[in-house]
C-alpha positions in Angstrom: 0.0 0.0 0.0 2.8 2.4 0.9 4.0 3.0 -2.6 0.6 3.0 -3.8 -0.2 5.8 -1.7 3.2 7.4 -2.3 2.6 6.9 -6.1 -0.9 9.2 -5.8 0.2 11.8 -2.8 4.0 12.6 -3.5 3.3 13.9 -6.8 0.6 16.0 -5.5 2.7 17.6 -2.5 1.5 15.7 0.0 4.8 14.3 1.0 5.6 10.6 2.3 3.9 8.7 4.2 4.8 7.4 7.7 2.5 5.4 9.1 -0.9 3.5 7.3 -4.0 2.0 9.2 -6.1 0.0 6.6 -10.0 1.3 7.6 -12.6 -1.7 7.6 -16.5 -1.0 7.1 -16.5 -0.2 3.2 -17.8 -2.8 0.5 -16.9 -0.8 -2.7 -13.6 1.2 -1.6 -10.4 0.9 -0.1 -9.8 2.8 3.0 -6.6 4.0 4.6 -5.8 6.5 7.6 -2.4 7.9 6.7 0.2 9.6 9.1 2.4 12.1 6.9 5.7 13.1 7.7 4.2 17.0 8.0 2.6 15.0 10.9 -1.0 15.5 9.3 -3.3 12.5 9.6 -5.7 12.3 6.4 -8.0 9.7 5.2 -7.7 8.2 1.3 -10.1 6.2 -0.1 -8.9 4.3 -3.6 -10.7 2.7 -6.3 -8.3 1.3 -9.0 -11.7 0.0 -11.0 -14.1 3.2 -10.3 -15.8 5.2 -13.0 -13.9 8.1 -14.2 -15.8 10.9 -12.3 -17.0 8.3 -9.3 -14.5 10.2 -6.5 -14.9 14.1 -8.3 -18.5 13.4 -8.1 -18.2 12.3 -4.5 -16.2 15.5 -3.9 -19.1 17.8 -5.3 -21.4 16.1 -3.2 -19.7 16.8 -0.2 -18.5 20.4 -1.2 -22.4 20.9 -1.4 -22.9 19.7 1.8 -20.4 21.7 3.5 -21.7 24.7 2.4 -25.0 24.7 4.2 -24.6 21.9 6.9 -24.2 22.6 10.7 -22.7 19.2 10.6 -19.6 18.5 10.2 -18.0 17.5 7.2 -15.1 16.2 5.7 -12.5 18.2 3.7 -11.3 17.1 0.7 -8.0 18.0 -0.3 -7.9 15.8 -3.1 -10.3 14.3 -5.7 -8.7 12.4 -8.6 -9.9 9.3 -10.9 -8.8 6.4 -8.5 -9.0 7.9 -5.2 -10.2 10.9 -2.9 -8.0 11.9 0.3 -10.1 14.0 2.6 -9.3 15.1 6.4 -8.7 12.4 8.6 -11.9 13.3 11.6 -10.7 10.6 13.9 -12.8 7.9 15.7 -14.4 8.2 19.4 -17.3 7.7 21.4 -20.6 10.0 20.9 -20.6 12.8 23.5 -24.0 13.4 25.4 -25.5 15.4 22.4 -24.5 13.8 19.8 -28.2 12.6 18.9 -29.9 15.8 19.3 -27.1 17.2 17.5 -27.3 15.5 14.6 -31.5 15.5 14.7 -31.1 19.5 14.7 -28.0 19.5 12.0 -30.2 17.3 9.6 -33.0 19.5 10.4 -31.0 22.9 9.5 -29.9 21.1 5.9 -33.6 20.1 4.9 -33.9 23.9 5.5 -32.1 24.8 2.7 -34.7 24.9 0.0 -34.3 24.7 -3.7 -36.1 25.7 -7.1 -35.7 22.7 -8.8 -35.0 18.7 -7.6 -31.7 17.4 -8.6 -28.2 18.3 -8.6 -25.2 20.1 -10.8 -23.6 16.5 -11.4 -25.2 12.8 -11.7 -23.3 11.4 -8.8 -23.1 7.5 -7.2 -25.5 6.4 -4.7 -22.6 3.1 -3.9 -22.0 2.6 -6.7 -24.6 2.8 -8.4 -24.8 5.6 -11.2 -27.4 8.3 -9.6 -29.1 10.7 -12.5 -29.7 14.3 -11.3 -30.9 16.1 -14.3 -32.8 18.9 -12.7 -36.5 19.8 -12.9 -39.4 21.6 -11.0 -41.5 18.7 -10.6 -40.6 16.4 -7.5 -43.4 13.4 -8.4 -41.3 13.6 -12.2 -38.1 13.2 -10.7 -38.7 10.3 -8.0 -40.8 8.1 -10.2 -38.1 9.1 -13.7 -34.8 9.0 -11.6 -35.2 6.7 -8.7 -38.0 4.4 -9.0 -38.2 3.7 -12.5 -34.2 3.8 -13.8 -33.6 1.4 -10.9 -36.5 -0.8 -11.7 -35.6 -1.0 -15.2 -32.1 -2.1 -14.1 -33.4 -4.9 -12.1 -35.4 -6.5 -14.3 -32.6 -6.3 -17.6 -30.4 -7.7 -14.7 -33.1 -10.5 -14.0 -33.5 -10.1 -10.4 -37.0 -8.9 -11.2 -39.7 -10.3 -12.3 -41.9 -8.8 -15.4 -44.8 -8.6 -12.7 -42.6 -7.0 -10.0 -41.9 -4.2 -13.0 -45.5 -3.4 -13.8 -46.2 -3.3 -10.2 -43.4 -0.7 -9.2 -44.4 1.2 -12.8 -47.9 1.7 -11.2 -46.4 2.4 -7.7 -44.3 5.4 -9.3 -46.9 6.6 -11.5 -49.7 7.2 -8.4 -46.8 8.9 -6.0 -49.2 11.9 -5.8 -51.8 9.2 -3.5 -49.8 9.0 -0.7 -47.1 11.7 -0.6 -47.3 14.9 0.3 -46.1 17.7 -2.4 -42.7 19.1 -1.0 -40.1 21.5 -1.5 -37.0 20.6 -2.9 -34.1 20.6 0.1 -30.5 19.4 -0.2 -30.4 16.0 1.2 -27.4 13.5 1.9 -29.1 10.7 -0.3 -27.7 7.8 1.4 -28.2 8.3 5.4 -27.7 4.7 7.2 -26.5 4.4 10.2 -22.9 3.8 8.5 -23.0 7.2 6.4 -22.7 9.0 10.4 -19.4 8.9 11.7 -18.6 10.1 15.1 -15.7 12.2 14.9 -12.6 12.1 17.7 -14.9 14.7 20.1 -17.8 12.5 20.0 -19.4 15.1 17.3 -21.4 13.4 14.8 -20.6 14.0 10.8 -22.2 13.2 7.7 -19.9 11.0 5.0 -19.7 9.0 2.0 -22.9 10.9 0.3 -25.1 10.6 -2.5 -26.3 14.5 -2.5 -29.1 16.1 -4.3 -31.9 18.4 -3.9 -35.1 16.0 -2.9 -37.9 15.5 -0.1 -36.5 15.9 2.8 -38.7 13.0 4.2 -36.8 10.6 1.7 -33.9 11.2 3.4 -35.6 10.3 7.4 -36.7 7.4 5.7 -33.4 6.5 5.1 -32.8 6.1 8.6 -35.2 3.5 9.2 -34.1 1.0 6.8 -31.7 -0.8 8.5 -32.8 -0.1 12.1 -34.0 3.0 13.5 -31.3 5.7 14.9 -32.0 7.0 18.5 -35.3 8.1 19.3 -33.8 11.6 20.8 -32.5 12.2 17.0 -36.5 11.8 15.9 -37.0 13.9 18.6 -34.7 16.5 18.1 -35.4 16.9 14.4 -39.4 17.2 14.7 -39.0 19.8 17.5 -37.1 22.1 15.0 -38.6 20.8 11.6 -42.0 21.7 9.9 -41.9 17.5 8.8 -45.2 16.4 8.5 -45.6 13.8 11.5 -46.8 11.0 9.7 -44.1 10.7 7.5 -43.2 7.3 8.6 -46.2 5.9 7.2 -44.3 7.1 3.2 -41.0 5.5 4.2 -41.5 2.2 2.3 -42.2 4.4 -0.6 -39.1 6.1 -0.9 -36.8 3.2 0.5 -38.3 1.0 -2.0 -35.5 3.4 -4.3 -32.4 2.1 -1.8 -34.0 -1.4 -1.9 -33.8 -1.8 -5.4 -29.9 0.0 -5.5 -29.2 -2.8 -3.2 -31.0 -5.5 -5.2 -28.9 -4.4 -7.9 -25.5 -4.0 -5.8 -25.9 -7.2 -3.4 -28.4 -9.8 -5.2 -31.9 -11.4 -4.4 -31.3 -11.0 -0.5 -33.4 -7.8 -1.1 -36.0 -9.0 -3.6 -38.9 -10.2 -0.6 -38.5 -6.3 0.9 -38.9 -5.2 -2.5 -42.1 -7.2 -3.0 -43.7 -6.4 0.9 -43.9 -2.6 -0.5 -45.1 -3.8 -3.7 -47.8 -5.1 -1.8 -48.2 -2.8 0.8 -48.9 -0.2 -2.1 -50.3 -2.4 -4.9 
């Protein structure tokens, strides 16, 4: 790894490399912390095999994030074709606010309201090729960009079913039946539990991104998907937010998006989630 790393940094003026921790936890990347002899500690993440703008659209994303977030986010110093080096934030232990914290740091970004849904770049929700062409219409974009391109995917892939297709076309084409109509916000796009690192303070921060401008209550739901975060980050956020409070009962909706991303990314694990929404909504 060492000459690796020297190979991308030295050039660069990032000088040599002293020390390397390989960083566990990713499934498409490889992640290194990296002492420097200027005695800076940064974080690189290398992709010999990603797409040519995969780590410069990551680097937009979080740019865009940094700009209006209370949260903390990485810097990047460095965004190239095969890897991104960004700040090193540390690791520790959340501090006693850290929930309430991050409820009322979401909250503040899904203030930040938008003319139109999308973003300046198509971006990489995993690694899956995110489209972010952007237009006034919210119902458009979800059903065009999310539901239906991912849907499509899946079934020239085989991992659904010509039935599955027809129902999740009818699904995306009725969105206006059971979701609200909402402003665009920036959102992070991809906000499980492993997308919120706690920083060496015990702050919480927002990484590894798929940004755009969306509803707000796609990106909550998010957060249910794979288990619930804390109930004081709920909490927190609704206490500060205008979200509607029944927008747990649309989560399904807009997860069934991340479901089919990780049909696509992981295999038929996903497929019987997939269908219970189908169902649900069917």
């Amino acid at each position: 790894m060492t000459q690796l790393a020297n190979n991308f940094l030295v050039p660069f003026g990032y000088g040599e490399i002293l020390h390397e921790e390989r960083v566990g936890g990713g499934c498409i990347n490889d992640c290194w912390r990296l002492l420097l002899d200027s005695g800076e500690s940064n974080f690189l993440k290398v992709n010999d095999h990603a797409p040519v703008n995969f780590f410069t659209a990551e680097s937009k994303s979080l740019e865009a994030l940094a700009e209006q977030s209370l949260l903390r986010i990485p810097t990047v110093l460095l965004a190239k074709e095969n890897f991104i080096l960004m700040e090193d934030l540390g690791v520790g232990l959340p501090n006693l606010n850290y929930w309430k914290t991050l409820g009322e740091g979401l909250a503040s970004l899904h203030s930040c309201k938008n003319s139109n849904f999308g973003f300046l770049i198509d971006n990489y929700c995993g690694s899956t090729l995110q489209r972010n062409p952007t237009i006034q219409d919210g119902f458009e974009f979800f059903k065009e960009h999310r539901l239906l391109t991912l849907s499509s995917e899946a079934f020239d892939q085989k991992l659904i079913e010509e039935g599955d297709l027809k129902r999740i076309e009818l699904i995306a084409s009725n969105l206006t039946n059971w979701i609200p109509t909402q402003s665009p916000v920036l959102i992070h796009g991809d906000l499980w539990s492993g997308n919120v690192h706690c920083d060496r303070d015990g702050n919480p921060c927002l990484v590894d991104p798929a940004t755009y401008w969306g509803w707000a209550e796609a990106d909550l739901a998010m957060t249910e998907l794979f288990g619930n975060f804390n109930r004081e980050f709920y909490e927190s956020y609704e206490s500060v937010s205008d979200i509607e409070k029944d927008w747990r009962e649309r989560s399904p909706l807009y997860n069934l998006y991340h479901l089919l991303n990780h049909l696509i990314l992981f295999g038929p694990s996903y497929l019987g989630n997939i269908r219970s929404v189908i169902k649900r909504f069917t």
